[in-house]
BAMAR-393309 format. One record per residue (C-alpha): residue number from 0; residue in three letters; x negated, y negated, z. Coordinates in steps of 0.001 Angstrom, whole numbers, plus 500000, padded with zeros to 6 digits. Each point is the difference from the previous one (the first is absolute). Layout:
REM BAMAR-393309
i | aa | px | py | pz
NUM | ala | X | Y | Z
...
REM end
This chain:
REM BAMAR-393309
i | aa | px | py | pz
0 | unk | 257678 | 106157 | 886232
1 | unk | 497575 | 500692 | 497301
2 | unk | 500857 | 502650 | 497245
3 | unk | 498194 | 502888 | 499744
4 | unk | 499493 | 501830 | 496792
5 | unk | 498272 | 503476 | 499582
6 | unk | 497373 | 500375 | 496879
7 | unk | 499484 | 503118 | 499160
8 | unk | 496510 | 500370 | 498099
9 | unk | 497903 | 502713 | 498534
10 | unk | 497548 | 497643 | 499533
11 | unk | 500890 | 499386 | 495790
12 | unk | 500240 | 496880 | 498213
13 | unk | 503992 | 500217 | 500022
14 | unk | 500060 | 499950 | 503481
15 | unk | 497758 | 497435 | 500664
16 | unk | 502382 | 498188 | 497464
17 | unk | 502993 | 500805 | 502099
18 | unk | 497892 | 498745 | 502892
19 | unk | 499728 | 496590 | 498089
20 | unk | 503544 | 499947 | 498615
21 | unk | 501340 | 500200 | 504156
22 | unk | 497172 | 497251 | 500860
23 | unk | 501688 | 497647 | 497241
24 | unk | 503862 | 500745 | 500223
25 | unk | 499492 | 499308 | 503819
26 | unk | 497302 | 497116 | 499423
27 | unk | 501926 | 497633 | 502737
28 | unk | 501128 | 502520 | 502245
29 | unk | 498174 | 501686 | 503654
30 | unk | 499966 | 503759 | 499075
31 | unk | 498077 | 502788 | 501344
32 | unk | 498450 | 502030 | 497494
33 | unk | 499530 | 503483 | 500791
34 | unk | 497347 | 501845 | 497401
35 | unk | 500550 | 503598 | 500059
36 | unk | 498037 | 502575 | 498418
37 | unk | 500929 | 503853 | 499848
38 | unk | 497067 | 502191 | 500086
39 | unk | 499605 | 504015 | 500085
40 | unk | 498128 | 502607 | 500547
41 | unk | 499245 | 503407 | 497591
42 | unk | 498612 | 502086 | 501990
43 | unk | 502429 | 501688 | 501904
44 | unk | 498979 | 503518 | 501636
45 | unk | 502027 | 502954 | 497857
46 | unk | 499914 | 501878 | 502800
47 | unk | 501203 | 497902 | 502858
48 | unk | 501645 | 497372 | 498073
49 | unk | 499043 | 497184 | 502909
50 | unk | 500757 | 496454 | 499089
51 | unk | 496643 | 498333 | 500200
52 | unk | 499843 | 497457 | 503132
53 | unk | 497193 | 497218 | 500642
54 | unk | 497284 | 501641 | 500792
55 | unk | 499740 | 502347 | 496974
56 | unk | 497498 | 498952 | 497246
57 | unk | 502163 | 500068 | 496995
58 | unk | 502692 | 497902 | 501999
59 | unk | 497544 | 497485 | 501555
60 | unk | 498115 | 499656 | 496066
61 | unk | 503548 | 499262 | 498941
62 | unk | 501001 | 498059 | 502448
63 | unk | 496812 | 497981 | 499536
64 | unk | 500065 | 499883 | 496172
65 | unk | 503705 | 498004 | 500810
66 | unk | 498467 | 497702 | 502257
67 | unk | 497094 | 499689 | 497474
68 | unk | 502736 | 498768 | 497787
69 | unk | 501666 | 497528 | 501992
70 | unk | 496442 | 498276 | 500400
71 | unk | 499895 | 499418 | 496329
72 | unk | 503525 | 498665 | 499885
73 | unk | 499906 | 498029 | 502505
74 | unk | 497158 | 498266 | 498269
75 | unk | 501733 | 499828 | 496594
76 | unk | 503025 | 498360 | 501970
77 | unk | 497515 | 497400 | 501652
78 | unk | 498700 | 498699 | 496579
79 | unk | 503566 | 497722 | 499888
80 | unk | 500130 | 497641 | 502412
81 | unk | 501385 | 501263 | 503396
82 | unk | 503719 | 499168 | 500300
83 | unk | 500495 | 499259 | 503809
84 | unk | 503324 | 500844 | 500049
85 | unk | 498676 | 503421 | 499240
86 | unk | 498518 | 502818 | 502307
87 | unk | 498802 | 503435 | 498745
88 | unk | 500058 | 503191 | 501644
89 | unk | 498664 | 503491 | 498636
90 | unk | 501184 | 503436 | 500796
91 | unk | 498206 | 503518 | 499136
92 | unk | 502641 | 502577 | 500302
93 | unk | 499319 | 503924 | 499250
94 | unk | 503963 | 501057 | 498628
95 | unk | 501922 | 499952 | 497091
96 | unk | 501063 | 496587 | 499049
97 | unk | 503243 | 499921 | 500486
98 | unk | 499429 | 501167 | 503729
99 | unk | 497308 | 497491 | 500218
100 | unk | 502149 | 497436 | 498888
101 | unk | 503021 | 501127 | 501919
102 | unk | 498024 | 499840 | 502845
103 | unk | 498566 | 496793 | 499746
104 | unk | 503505 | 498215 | 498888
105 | unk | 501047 | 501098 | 503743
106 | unk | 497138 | 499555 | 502015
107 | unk | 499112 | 496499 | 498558
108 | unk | 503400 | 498659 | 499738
109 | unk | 499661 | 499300 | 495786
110 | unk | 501734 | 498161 | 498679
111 | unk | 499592 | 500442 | 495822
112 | unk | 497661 | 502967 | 498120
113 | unk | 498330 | 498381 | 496608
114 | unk | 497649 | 502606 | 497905
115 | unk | 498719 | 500156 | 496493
116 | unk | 501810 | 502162 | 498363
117 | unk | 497391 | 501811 | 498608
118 | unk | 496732 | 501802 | 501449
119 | unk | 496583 | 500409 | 499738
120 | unk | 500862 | 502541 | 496615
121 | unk | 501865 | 496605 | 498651
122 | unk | 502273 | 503148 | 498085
123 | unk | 502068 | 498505 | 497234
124 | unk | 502236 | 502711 | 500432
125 | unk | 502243 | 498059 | 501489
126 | unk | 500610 | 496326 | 501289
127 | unk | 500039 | 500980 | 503507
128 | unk | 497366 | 501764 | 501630
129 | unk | 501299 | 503536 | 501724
130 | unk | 498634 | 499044 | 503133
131 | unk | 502266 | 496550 | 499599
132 | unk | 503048 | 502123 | 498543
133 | unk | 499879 | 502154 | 503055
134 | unk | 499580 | 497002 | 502754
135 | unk | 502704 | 498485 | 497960
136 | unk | 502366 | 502507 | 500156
137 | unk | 499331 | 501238 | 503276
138 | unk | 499303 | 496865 | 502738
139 | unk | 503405 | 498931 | 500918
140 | unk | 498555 | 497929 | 503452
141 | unk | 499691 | 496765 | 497924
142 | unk | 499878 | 498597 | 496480
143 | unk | 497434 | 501137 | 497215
144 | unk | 498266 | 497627 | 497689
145 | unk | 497635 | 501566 | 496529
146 | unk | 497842 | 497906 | 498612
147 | unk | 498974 | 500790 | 496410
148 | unk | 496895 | 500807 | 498918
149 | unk | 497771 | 497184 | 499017
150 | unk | 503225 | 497497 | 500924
151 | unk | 498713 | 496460 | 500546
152 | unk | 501844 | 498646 | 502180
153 | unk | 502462 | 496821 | 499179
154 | unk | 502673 | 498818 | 502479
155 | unk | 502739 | 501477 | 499441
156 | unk | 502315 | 497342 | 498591
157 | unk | 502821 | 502447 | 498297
158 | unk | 500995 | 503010 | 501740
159 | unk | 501980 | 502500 | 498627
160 | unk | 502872 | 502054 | 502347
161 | unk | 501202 | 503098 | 498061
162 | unk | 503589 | 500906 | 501555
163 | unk | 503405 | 502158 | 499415
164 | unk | 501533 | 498086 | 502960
165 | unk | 501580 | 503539 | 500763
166 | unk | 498395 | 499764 | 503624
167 | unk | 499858 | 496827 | 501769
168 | unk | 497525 | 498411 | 501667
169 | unk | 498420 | 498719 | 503159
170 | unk | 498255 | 497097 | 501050
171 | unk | 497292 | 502253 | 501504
172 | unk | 499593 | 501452 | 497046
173 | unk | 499318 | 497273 | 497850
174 | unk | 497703 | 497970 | 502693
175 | unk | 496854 | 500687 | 498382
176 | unk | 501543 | 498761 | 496323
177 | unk | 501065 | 496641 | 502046
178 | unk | 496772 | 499662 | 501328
179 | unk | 498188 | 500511 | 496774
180 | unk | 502159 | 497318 | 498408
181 | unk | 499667 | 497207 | 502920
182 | unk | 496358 | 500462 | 500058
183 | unk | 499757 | 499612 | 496010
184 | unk | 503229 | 498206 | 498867
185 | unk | 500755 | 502349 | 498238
186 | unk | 503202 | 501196 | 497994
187 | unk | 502164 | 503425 | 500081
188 | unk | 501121 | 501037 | 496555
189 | unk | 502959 | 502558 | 501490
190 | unk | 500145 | 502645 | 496918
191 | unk | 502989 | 502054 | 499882
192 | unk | 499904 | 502906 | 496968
193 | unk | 503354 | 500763 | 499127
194 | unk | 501160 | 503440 | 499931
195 | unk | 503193 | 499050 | 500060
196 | unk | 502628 | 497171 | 497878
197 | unk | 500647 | 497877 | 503652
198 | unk | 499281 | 500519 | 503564
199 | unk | 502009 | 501941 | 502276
200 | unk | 501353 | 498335 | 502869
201 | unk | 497166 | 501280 | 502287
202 | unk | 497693 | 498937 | 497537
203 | unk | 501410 | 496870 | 500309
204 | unk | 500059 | 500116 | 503729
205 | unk | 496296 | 500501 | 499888
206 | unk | 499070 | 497552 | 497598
207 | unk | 501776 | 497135 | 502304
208 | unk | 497982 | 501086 | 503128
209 | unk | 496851 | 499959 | 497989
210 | unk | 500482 | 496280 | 498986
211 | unk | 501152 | 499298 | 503750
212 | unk | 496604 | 501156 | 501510
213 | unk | 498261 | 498310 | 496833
214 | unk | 501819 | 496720 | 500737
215 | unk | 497495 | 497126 | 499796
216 | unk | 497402 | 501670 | 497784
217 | unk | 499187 | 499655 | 496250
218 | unk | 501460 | 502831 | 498310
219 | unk | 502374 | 500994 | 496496
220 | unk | 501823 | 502860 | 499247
221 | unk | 499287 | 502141 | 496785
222 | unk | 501927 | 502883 | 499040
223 | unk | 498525 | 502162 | 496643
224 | unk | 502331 | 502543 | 498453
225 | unk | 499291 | 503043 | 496958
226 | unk | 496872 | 500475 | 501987
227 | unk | 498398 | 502519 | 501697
228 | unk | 499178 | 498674 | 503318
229 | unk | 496101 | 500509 | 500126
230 | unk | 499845 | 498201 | 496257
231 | unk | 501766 | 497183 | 501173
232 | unk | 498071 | 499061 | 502548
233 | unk | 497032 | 500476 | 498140
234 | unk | 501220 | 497306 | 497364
235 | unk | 501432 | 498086 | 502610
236 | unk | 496783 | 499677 | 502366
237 | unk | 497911 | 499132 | 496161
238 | unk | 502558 | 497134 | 498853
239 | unk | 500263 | 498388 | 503548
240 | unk | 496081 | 499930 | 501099
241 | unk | 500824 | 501916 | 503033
242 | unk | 497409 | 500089 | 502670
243 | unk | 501722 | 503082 | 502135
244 | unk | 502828 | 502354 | 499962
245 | unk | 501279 | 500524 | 503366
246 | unk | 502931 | 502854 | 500832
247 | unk | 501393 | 501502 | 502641
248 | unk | 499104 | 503922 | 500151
249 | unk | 503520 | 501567 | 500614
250 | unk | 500550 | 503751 | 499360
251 | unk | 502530 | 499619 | 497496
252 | unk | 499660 | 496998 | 497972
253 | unk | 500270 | 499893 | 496862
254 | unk | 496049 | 500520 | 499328
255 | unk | 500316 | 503198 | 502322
256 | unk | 496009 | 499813 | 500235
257 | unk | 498604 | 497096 | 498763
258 | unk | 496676 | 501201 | 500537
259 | unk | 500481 | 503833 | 498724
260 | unk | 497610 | 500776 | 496757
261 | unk | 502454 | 500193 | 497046
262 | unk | 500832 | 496609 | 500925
263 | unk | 496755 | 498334 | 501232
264 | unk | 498842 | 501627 | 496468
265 | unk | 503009 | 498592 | 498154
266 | unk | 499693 | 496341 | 501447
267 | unk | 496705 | 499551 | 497808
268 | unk | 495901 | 500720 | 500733
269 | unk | 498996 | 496809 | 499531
270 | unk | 502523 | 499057 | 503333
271 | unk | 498531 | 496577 | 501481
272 | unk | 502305 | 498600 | 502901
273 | unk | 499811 | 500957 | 503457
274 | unk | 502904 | 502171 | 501419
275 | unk | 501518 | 499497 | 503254
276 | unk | 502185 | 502218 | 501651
277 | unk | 502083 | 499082 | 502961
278 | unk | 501925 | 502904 | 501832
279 | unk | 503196 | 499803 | 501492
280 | unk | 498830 | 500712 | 503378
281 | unk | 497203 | 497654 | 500781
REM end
């Protein structure tokens, strides 16, 4: 079955470089790309308050403006060479995006979500985008991936695995990760940042089950201690060249939000590796 993978796009160059970073991580794969595009309208009546439907000016000039855009992308995506492997399909959808995207993730069967993590105001204040902060945080249906702005995209030969092991894991969890690797060869560096002088005994427990599902692919274990845990991985991903951090989103592990501000602000501006988050119910 081919995979299908939802793009969201306002039309910006970061998420026409998202667009490009999902054509090249999935280069030799059959996937389905689904291009969606969130438009709306601002001219709702005070008095009545009625959602504009097709048929009203302002919605159909919206709606239209969208489709205008998908023109232009799809001839910006046309200047590399086709991939056959590769089929495109575009969506206009008048909601808020995480509705639209919601929606989409169960009416098209998706797979993966990869967006540019920031938006046509390219803010710098903050890494991720708050559109991307919010899908991030709120789509639960099936794993997230960010893509930095102006990331070029390299395969991803050292991944980085941030982990307390206080939860343990599933093989459905980490499918994605697995894939990722098989398709690129890559390696999982497993990070653990100690809190604590040893392991407990379910930390243990965990950390024996997550080398029993990782049985048979390239990976080392790295544990970093007097550090806070956002700092080490910082230094970590800069002295090992890593391509990608992947983690699981749990509610409480140990980065309790991973994507909330403080942090994202904390973990540096200049932030240039894609994040992937798997959740524990996909």
């Amino acid at each position: 079955m081919d995979k299908r993978i939802l793009l969201p796009t306002d039309f910006s160059a970061n998420a026409l470089n998202a667009v490009r970073y999902a054509q090249n991580l999935y280069e030799n794969q059959y996937c389905d790309f689904y291009l969606l595009n969130v438009f709306q309208v601002n001219t709702y009546s005070l008095e009545n308050m009625m959602v504009p439907e097709p048929g009203n000016p302002a919605y159909d000039a919206a709606k239209a403006k969208s489709e205008e855009g998908f023109v232009k992308l799809e001839k910006l995506l046309d200047l590399n060479e086709p991939n056959p492997k590769h089929t495109f399909h575009t969506i206009s959808s008048f909601n808020s995006l995480s509705e639209a995207i919601r929606g989409t993730i169960a009416k098209k069967d998706i797979d993966l979500v990869i967006m540019g993590t920031k938006g046509m105001t390219d803010s710098k204040n903050a890494i991720f985008g708050t559109n991307t902060v919010n899908i991030m945080e709120k789509i639960v249906e099936c794993p997230v991936m960010a893509i930095p702005s102006g990331f070029r995209f390299s395969p991803p030969k050292e991944i980085v695995f941030p982990t307390d092991y206080k939860t343990d894991f599933k093989r459905r969890e980490l499918k994605y990760l697995l894939e990722i690797v098989k398709l690129h060869g890559s390696r999982i560096q497993v990070l653990h940042v100690e809190r604590r002088s040893k392991l407990s005994k379910t930390q243990i427990n965990n950390k024996e089950l997550l080398e029993d599902i990782l049985h048979g692919v390239d990976f080392e274990h790295h544990i970093l201690t007097n550090v806070k845990v956002q700092e080490g991985i910082v230094s970590f991903i800069e002295e090992h060249h890593c391509d990608m951090v992947v983690f699981v989103n749990k509610k409480h592990w140990f980065f309790g939000s991973i994507l909330s501000n403080p942090l994202v602000k904390e973990l540096g501006y200049d932030a240039t590796t894609p994040v992937l988050e798997l959740n524990d119910n996909t």
